[in-house]
C-alpha positions as CSV (number, residue, x, y, z in Angstrom):
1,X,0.0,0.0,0.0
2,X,2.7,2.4,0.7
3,X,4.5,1.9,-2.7
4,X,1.3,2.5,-4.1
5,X,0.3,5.6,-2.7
6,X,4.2,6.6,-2.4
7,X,4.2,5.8,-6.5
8,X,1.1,7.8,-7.0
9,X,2.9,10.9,-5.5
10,X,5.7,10.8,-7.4
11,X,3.9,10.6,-10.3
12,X,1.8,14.0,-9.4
13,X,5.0,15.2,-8.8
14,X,6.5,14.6,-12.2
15,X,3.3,15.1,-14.2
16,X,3.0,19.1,-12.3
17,X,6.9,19.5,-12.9
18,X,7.7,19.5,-9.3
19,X,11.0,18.5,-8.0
20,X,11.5,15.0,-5.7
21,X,14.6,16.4,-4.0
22,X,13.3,19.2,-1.5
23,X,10.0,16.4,-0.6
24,X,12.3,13.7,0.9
25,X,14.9,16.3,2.3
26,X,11.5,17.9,4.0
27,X,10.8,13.7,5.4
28,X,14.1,13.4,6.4
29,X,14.9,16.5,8.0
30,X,11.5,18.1,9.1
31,X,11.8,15.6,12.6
32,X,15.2,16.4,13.4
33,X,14.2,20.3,12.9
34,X,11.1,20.2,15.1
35,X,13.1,18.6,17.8
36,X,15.5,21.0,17.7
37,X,13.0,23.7,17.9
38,X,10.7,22.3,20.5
39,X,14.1,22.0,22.4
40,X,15.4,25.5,22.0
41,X,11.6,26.7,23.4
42,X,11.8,24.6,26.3
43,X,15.6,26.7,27.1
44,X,14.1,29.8,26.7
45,X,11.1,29.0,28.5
46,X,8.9,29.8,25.4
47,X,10.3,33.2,24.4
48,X,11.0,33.6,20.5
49,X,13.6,36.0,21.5
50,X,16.1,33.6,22.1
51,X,16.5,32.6,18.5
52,X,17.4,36.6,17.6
53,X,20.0,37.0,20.7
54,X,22.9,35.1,19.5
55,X,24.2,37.2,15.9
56,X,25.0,34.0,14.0
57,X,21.3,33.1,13.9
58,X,19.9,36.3,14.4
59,X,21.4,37.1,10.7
60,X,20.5,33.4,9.2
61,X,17.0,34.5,10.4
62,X,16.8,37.4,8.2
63,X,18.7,36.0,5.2
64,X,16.0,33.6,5.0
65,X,12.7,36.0,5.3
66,X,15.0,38.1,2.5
67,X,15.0,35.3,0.4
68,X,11.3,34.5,1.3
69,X,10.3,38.1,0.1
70,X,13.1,37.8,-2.8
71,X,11.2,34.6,-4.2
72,X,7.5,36.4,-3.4
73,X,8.3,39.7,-5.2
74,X,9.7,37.5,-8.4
75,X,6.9,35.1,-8.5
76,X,4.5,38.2,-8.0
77,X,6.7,39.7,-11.4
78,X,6.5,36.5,-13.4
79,X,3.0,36.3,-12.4
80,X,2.0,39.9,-13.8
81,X,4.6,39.7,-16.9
82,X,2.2,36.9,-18.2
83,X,-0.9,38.6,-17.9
84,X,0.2,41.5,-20.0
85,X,1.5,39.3,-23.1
């Protein structure tokens, strides 16, 4: 059953041109990630804060919502270029 449905996926996958990589990276590394993060909220007893006092992640932070705008602001241009032509 799992090949099946597993199968199934990867053929919506191919057949919408998505990619396969970044879907089993997310599997593989979404647990390890959300026990990191659970952990680092039990240290700070909850605050946020803690993940903007220390620089290193303080500036890996906003690198990443800069490249979350970045990709926003170019899908939003791709998006707009089409409906003029």
């Amino acid at each position: 059953m799992i090949m099946i449905i597993s199968g199934l996926v990867g053929y919506i996958l191919r057949k919408f041109e998505y990619e396969e990589a970044p879907l089993v990276m997310a599997f593989i590394l979404g647990p390890m990630l959300e026990t990191a993060f659970r952990q680092s909220l039990i240290m700070s007893d909850g605050s946020f804060l803690h993940f903007f006092e220390r620089p290193i992640s303080a500036v890996a932070l906003v690198i990443s919502a800069l490249l979350f705008i970045s990709a926003g602001f170019s899908y939003y241009r791709g998006s707009q270029n089409e409906v003029k032509e």
